[in-house]
N, C-alpha and C positions, 0 to 999 in steps of 0.2 A: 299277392293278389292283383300285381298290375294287368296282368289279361281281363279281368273285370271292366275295364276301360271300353274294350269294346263292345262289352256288353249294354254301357251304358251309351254308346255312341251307334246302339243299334244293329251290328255290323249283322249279315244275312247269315242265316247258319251253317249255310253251305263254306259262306267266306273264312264261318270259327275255323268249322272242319277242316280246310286247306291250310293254312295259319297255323292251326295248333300240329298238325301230321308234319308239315314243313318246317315249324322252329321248333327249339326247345324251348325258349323262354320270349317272351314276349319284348322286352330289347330287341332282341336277333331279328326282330322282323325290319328294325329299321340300319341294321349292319348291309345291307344289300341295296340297290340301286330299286329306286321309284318304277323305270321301266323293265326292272327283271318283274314285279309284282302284276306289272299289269302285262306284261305279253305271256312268260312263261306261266305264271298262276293263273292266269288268263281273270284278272279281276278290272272291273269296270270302273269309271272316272268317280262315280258318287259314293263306289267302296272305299276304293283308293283315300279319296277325300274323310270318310268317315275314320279310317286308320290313322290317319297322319292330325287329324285334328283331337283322336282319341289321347294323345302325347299333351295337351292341353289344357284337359282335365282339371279340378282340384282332386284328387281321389279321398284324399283325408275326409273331405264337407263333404262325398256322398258315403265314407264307410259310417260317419257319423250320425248321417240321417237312419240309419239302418240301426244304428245300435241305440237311439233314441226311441225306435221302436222295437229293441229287444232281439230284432231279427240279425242271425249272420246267414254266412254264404257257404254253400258246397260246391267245390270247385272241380269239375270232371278227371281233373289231375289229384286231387287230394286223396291219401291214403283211407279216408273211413268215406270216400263213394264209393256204395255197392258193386261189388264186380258183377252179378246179377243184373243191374237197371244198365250200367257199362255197355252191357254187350246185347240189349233190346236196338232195333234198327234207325232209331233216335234219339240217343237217350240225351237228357237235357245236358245242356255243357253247365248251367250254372242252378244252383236247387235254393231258393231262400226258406231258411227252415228257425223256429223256435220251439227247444223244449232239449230232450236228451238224446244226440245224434248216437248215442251207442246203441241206442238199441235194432239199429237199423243191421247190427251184425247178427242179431236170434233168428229162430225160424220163426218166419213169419207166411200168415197166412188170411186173404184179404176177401171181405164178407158185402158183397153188394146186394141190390135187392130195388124194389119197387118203391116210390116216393110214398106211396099209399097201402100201407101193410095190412094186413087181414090179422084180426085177432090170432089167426090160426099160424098167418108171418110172425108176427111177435112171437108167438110161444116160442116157433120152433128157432127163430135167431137168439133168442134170448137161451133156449139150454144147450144150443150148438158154442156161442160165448163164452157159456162158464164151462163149458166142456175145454173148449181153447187155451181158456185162464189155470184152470187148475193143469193141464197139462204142458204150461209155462209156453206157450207158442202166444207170438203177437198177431195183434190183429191188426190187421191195415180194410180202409175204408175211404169215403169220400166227401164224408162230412154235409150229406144232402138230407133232406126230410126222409122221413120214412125206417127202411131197412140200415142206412148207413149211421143214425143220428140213433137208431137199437143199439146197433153193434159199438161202437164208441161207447155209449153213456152205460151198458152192461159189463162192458171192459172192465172201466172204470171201478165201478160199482164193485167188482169183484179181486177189485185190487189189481189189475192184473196191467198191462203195458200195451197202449195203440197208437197207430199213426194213421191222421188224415192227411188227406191227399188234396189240394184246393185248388178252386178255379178259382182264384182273383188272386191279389196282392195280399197279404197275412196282413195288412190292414183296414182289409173290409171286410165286416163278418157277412156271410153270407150262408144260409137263411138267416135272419135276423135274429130269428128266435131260439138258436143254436149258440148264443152271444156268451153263455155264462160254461156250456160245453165246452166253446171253441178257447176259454180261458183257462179251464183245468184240464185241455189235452195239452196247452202250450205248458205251463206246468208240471204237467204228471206223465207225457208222454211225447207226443213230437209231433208238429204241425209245421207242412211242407208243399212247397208252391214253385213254381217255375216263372211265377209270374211276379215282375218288380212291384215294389212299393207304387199303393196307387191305381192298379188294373181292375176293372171293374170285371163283376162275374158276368161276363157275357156268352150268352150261350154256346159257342164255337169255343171255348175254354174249355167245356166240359167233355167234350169226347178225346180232348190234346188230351188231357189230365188223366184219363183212364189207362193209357198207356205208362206212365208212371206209378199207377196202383197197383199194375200187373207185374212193370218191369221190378217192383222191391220187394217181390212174392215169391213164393215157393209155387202156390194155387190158390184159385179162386173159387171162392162157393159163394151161388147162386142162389138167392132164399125163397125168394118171389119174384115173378117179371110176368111181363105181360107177350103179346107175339111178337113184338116189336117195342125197345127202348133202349137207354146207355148201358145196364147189367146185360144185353148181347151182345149189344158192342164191347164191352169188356170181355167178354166171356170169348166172343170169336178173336179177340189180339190176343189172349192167354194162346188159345189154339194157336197159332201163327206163331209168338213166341216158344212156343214147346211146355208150357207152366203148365200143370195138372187141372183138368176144369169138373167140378163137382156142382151136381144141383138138387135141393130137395125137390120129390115128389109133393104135387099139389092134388087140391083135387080137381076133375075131370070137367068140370060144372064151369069152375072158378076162373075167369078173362088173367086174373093175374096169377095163376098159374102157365097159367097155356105155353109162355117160354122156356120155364124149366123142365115141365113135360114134353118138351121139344124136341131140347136137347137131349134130353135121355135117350126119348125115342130115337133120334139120330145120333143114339154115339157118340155126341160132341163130350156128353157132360157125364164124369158117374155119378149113379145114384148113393144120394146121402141119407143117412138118418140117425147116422151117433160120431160122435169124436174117432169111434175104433176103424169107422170107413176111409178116415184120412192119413191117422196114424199107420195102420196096413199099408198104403197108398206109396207112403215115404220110408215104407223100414223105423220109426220110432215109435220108442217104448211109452207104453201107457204110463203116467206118475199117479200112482196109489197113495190117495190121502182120506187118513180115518174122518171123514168131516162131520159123522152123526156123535164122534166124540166130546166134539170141541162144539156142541150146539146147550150142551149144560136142559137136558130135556129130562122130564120125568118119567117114570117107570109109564106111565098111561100114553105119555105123549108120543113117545119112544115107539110103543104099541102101533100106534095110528101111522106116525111118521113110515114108519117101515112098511106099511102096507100101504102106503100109498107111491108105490114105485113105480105106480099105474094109475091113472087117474080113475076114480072110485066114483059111486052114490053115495049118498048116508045109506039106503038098504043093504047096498054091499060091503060098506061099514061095520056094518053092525051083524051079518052074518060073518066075517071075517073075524071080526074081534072078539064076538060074541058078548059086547057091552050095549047099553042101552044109549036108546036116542039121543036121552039127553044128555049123557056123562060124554057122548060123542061130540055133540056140538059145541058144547061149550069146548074141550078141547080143540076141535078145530078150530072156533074163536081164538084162542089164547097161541096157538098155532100160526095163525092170520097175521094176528097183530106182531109176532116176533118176524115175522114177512117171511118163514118158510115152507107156508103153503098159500094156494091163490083157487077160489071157486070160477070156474068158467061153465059158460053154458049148458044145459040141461042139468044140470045143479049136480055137479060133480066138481071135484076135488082134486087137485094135482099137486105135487108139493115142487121147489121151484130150485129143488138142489138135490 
């Protein structure tokens, strides 16, 4: 890890870039003469000076500060960075990451969206999620209010494997209130920054970082946006990188739709509405799991559940089933409470798997 050195000593990225393409190993840079570096590399006196005082270092007392906070390092050279984020037109020379870098090898597929979601956002990130989850694909995201902070904590929730993508130091939680999320992705999944111990979420971090949520992607789906925000700025680096760009329909009325039906309209983005639009997309197989097995339901509930595979009334209920009002409702109570259905607006029914 000694090219880490100049990481910590700041060196410009272009300087990695020339450095790392020129040596093999970070010694070798100083096997060769002071003025070969700066005429033929063509590097200037304050680089120069940042390299040669990088030799200086303690390296031990800052890998220490790093593992005091749990966090190691992905090193652009190391066998588990992505060859995928490798070959994006910047990809980070160094990743500070906590939780479990394997999983950075699955398909993965990364879900942004509006800080301000619409109930109608939620539903549909939330059963595009467990469509994700059961079909063993990760999700990547960016750890922001809204669409990013669904997709993550739905992940979760479903057992399944995500990676957020951060604009600060993995020692500053940011949003605040994301504190006890951003504790069981480092845990349960993988929480990943570019940015040293210490960096504050400044808002110029956040469109660098997008480019890294795109670059450990297969595709990106777009849930909610507005005409203008960082889910199109994500959405047009996918484009540029070549990564697949999917977005739900909104509706027509709705300001934080307007992006997605944007992009449709212009071809940037295909249109989404099930897991089968993505899996089509890339060639992979649907994974088929009996899940109303393994839900331990009764003969009545059974009944309701299954008919609700379409968001219902109690009138249509109860023509459907042909049981009564009230044998209805109380099962959907009892339904409720086992949290595998949810009432939404106009007093209809949707079940939530």
């Amino acid at each position: 890890m000694e090219w880490y050195r100049l990481e910590l000593k700041n060196v410009k990225y272009r300087t990695f870039q020339i450095l790392l393409k020129k040596f093999e190993e970070y010694k070798d840079i100083f096997k060769v003469d002071k003025t070969y570096l700066k005429n033929y590399l063509k590097l200037d006196e304050d680089e120069l000076k940042k390299i040669y005082d990088s030799k200086e270092l303690d390296l031990e007392v800052e890998l220490k500060k790093l593992e005091k906070n749990s966090v190691s390092i992905l090193f652009i050279k190391d066998k588990e960075y992505p060859e995928e984020l490798k070959n994006i037109a910047k990809p980070p020379i160094f990743l500070y990451y906590r939780g479990d870098i394997s999983i950075l090898k699955g398909r993965k597929i990364a879900v942004v969206g509006t800080r301000r979601a619409t109930s109608y956002g939620k539903i549909a990130c939330e059963k595009l999620v467990r469509e994700l989850v059961e079909n063993e694909i990760i999700t990547v995201s960016g750890l922001a209010s809204g669409i990013d902070t669904i997709c993550h904590r739905k992940t979760l929730e479903n057992n399944g494997k995500t990676i957020a993508i951060i604009g600060s130091g993995l020692d500053i939680v940011y949003p605040k209130e994301n504190e006890k999320l951003w504790k069981e992705i480092g845990e349960k999944g993988l929480l990943m920054s570019e940015y040293p111990l210490g960096t504050e979420p400044f808002a110029y971090n956040f469109p660098m970082r997008n480019r890294i949520i795109v670059g450990v992607s297969q595709g990106v789906v777009v849930v909610e946006s507005k005409a203008k925000g960082g889910s199109l700025i994500t959405a047009e680096l996918a484009l540029e990188e070549g990564r697949e760009v999917f977005a739900v329909p909104g509706e027509i009325f709705s300001p934080v739709s307007e992006g997605c039906n944007n992009l449709i309209k212009n071809s940037s983005a295909k249109l989404i509405t099930s897991i089968e639009d993505i899996l089509d997309e890339f060639g992979w197989k649907k994974i088929k799991k009996e899940i109303e097995s393994k839900l331990n339901l009764t003969e009545y509930e059974k009944k309701i559940y299954n008919i609700l595979v379409k968001e219902k009334t109690l009138d249509e209920l109860i023509v459907e089933s042909s049981m009564k009002a009230s044998e209805i409702l109380t099962i959907l109570m009892d339904l409720e409470i086992k949290k595998l259905i949810i009432s939404i607006a106009g007093g209809k029914y949707r079940r939530k798997f």
